[in-house]
C-alpha positions as CSV (number, residue, x, y, z in Angstrom):
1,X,104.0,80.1,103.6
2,X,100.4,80.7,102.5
3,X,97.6,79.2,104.2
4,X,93.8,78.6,102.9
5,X,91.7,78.2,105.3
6,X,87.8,77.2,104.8
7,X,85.6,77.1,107.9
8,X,81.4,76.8,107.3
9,X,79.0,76.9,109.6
10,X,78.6,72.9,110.3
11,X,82.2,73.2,111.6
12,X,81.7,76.0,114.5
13,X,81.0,73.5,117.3
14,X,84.5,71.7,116.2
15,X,86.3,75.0,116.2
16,X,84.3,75.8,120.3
17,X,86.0,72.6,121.3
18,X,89.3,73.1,119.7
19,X,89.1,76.7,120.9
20,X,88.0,75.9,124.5
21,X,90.8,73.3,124.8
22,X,93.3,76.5,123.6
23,X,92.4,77.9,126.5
24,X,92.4,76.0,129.5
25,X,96.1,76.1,131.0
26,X,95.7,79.6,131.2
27,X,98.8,80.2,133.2
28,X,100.8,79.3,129.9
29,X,98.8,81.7,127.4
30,X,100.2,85.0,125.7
31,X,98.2,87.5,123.8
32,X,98.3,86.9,120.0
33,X,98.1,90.8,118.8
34,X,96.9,91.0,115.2
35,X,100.2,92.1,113.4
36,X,99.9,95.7,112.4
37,X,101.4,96.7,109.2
38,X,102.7,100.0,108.3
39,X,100.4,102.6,108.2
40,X,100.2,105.7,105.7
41,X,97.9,108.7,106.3
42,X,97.9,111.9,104.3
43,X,97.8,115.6,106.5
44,X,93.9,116.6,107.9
45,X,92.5,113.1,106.7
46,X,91.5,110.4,109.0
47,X,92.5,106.9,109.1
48,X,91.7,103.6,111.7
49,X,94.5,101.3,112.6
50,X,92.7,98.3,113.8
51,X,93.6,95.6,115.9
52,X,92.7,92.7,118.2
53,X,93.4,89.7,119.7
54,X,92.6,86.0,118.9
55,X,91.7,85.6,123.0
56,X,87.6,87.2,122.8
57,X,86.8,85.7,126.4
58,X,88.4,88.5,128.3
59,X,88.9,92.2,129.1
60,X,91.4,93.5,127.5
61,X,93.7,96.6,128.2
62,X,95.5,98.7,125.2
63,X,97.7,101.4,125.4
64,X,100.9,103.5,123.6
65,X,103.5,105.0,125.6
66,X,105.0,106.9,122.4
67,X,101.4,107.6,120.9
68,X,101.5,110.8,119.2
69,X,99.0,113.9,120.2
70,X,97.0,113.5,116.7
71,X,96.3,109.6,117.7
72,X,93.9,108.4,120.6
73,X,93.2,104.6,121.3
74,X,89.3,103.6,121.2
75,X,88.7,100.3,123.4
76,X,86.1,97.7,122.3
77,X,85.1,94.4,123.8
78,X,85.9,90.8,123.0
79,X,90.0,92.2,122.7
80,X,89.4,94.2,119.8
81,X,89.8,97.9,119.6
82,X,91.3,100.7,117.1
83,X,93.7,103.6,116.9
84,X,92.2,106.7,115.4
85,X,94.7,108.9,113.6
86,X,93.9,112.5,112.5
87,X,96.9,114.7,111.7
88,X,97.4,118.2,110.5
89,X,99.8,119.9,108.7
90,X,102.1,120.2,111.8
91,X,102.3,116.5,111.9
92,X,104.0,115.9,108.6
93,X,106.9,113.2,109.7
94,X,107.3,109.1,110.7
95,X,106.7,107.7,114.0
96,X,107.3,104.5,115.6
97,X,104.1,103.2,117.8
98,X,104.2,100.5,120.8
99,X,101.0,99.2,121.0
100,X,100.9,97.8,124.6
101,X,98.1,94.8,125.3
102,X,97.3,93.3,129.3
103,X,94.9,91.4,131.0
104,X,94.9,88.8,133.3
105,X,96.7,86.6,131.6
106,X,99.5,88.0,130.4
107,X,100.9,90.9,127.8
108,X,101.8,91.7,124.4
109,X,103.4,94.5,122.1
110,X,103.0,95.4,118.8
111,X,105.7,98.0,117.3
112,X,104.8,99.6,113.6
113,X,105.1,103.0,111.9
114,X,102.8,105.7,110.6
115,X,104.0,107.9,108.1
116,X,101.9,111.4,107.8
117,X,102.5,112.5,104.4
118,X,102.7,116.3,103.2
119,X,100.4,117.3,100.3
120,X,102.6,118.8,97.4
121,X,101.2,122.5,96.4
122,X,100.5,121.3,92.8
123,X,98.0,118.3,94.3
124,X,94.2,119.0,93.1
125,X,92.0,118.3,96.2
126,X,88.7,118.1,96.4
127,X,85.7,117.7,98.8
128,X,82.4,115.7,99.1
129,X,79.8,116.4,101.9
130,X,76.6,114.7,101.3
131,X,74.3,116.6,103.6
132,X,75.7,120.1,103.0
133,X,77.2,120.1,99.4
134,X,75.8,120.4,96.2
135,X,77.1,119.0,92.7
136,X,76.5,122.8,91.5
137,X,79.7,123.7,93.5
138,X,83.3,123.8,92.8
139,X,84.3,121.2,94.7
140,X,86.6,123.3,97.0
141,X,87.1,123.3,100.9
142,X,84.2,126.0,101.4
143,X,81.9,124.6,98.1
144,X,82.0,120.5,98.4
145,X,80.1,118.6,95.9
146,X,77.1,116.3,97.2
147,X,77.7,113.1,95.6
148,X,80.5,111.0,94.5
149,X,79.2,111.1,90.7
150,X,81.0,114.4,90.0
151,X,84.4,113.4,89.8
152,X,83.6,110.0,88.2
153,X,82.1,111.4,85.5
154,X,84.0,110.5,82.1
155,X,83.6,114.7,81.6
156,X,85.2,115.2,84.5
157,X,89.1,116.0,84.6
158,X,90.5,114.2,87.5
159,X,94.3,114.5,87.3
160,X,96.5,111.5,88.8
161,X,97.4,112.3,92.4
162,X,93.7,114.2,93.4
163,X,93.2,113.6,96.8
164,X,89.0,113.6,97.0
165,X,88.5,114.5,101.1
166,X,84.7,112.8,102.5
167,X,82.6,114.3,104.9
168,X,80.0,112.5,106.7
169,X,77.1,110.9,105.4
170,X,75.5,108.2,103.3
171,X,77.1,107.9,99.6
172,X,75.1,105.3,99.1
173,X,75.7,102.1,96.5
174,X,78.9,103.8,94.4
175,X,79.5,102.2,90.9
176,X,83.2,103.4,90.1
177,X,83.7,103.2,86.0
178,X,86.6,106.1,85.7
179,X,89.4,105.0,84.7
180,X,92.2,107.3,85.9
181,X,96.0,107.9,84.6
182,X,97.5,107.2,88.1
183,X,96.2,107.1,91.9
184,X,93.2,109.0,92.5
185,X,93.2,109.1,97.0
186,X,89.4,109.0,98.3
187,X,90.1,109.6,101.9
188,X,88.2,110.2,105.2
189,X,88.6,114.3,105.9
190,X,89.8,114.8,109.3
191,X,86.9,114.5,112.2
192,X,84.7,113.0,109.7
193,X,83.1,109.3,109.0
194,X,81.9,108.6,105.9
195,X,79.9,105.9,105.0
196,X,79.1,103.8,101.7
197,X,76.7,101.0,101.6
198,X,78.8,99.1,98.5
199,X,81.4,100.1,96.6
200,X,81.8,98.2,92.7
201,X,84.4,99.0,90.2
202,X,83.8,98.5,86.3
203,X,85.9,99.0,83.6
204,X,87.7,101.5,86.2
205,X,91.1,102.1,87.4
206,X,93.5,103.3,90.1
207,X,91.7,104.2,92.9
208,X,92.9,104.2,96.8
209,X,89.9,104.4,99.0
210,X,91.3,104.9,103.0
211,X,89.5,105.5,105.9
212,X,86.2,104.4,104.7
213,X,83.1,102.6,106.8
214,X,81.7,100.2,104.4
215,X,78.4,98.5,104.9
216,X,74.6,98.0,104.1
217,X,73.6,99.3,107.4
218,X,74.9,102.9,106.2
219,X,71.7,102.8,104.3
220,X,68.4,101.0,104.8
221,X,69.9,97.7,106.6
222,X,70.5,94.1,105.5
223,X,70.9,92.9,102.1
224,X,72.9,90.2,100.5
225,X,75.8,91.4,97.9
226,X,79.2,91.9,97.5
227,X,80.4,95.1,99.9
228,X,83.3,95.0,97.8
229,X,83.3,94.3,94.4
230,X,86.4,94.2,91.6
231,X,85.0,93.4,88.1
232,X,87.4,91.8,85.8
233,X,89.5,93.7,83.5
234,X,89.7,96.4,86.6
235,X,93.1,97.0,88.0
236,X,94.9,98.8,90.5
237,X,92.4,98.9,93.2
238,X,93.8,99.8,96.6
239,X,91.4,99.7,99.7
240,X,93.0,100.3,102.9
241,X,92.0,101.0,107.0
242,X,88.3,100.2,105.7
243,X,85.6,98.9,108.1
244,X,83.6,96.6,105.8
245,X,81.2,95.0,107.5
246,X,77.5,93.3,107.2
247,X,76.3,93.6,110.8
248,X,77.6,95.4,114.4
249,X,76.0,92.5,116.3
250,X,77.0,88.9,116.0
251,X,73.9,88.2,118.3
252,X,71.5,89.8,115.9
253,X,72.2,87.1,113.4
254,X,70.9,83.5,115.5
255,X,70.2,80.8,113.0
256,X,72.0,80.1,109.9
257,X,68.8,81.0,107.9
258,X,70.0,84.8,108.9
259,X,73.2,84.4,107.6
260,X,72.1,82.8,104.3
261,X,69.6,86.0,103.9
262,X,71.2,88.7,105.1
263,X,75.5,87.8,105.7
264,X,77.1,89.3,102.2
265,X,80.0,89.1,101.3
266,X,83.4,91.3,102.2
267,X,85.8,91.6,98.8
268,X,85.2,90.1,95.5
269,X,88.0,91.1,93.4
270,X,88.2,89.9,89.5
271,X,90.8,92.6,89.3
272,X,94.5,92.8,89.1
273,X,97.4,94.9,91.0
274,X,95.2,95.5,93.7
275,X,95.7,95.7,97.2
276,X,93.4,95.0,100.1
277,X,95.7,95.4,103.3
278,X,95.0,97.1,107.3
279,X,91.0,96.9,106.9
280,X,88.6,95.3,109.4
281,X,86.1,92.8,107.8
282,X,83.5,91.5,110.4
283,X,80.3,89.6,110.1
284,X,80.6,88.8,106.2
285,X,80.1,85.3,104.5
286,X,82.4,84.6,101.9
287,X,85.1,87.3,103.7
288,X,87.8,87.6,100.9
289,X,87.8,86.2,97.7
290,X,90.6,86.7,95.2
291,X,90.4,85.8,91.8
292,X,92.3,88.2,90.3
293,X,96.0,87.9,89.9
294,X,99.2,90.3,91.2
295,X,97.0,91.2,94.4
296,X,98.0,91.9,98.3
297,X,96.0,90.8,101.3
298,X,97.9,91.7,104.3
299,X,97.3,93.3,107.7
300,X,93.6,92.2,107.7
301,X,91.4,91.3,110.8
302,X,88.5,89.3,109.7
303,X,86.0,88.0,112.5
304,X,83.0,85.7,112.0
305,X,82.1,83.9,108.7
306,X,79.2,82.0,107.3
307,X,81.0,80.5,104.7
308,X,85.1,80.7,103.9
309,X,87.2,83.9,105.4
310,X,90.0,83.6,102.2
311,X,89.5,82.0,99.2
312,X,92.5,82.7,97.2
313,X,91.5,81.5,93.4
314,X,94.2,84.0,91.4
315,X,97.6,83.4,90.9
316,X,100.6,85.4,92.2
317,X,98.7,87.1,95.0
318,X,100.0,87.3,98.6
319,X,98.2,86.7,101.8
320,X,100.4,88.0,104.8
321,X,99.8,88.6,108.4
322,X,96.0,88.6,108.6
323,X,94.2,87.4,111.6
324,X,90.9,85.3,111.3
325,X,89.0,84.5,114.3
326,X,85.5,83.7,115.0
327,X,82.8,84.4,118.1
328,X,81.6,81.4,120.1
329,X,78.2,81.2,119.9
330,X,75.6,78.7,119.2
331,X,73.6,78.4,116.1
332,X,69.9,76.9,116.0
């Protein structure tokens, strides 16, 4: 069953009373765990496995009694939080997780599996670093380039199956127009965090982006766009484990004239056989909007909305499993 659901600002103090009245015989309330798809992560890359639950009054405990040494849990407030997961080469394999959740008021448990994938020998890799690289080098483990513009270059050979490895730093407002034969993986390299302030695809094709913190605030700070954009005529798109985000802070947004100027939105996709699935999307306007066709949005946590969280507009696209939820707060 598919569900649209459209929530605006006018409607908050209906969903506080609705919400409040959720939570009042608290001797009968579970956690509701955002459901936790299957995760993939390729060997010395990085990847967050985010979850959370609907419940953001209370303290909340999470922990894995089958967590393997290459993971480690991060706790946030308001029930949210995120597994990191950094493996090496010697972590090559499939494991089964247990993601344990307790409070007060009860428990809950999330089972899912994270395969660590081997790189075959013949794979081209490559590596970014913003602050220390330079698009005079190679592109190698010891000589990264600078910016992403190298390998999207037309002039640029990029074989099908490149994994492209990010360091941290700012790669600012990336315009994507490279079409590639097959998947080209842009991943987070092991104990890094990179960062890109929008990402828009044009006349461009299969690309996986994992790992990724997506937001304005990477740069210079608040500005109304998409974070996320799919053109039309774009296809196979595949963003996954992505923070995409327009603010930290739900509190630094107070009226709804801040949302109007600086909320932007989360995904805009025009494109087709894409995938948007295991990402966080928080403090957005229009938080997903699909209207593109043969597209997957599953897995997703997506927390506070000015305006609608899905909007599904294309046809044959699937929406499975994500979890949308909203801060009480009071707007003036």
């Amino acid at each position: 069953m598919h569900i649209y659901l459209s929530i605006n600002l006018k409607h908050i103090f209906s969903i506080a009373i609705l919400s409040i009245s959720f939570l009042l015989p608290a001797q009968n309330i579970v956690h509701t765990i955002s459901k936790i798809g299957n995760q993939e992560v390729f060997i010395n890359s990085k990847i967050e496995i985010y979850f959370s639950s609907l419940n953001n009054t209370i303290d909340i405990e999470y922990s894995s009694p089958d967590i393997p040494g290459f993971c480690s849990i991060v706790q946030a407030e308001k029930g949210r939080g995120y597994i990191i997961a950094e493996p090496e080469t010697k972590d090559t394999g499939t494991y089964v997780i247990t993601l344990n959740a307790n409070s007060e008021i009860g428990s809950a448990q999330q089972k899912f599996s994270l395969k660590v994938k081997s790189i075959p020998e013949s794979t081209q890799l490559y590596y970014i670093d913003p602050i220390n690289g330079s698009d005079d080098n190679i592109g190698d483990y010891n000589n990264p380039f600078k910016t992403f513009s190298k390998i999207n270059a037309s002039s640029f050979n990029l074989p099908g199956g490149s994994i492209v490895y990010l360091r941290t730093g700012n790669y600012g407002k990336l315009v994507i127009t490279k079409l590639n034969s097959s998947l080209v993986y842009i991943v987070a390299e092991r104990g890094n965090t990179p960062g890109i302030e929008s990402l828009n695809f044009n006349f461009s094709g299969y690309w996986y982006f994992s790992g990724i913190h997506i937001s304005p605030l990477n740069g210079d700070g608040y500005y109304n766009t998409n974070y996320v954009s799919i053109g039309g005529g774009v296809q196979n798109i595949h963003i996954s484990n992505c923070k995409i985000y327009g603010e930290e802070d739900i509190n630094n947004w107070t009226t709804n004239q801040d949302w109007y100027d600086y909320a932007g939105n989360g995904i805009y996709s025009l494109g087709y056989n894409c995938s948007f699935n295991n990402n966080y999307i928080l403090n957005t306007y229009f938080s997903v909007q699909i209207s593109g066709y043969n597209t997957d949005v599953n897995y997703n946590i997506i927390e506070n909305f000015g305006g609608d969280a899905i909007r599904g507009l294309g046809n044959n696209c699937n929406f499975n499993f994500n979890q949308i939820k909203m801060q009480l707060w009071m707007i003036t």
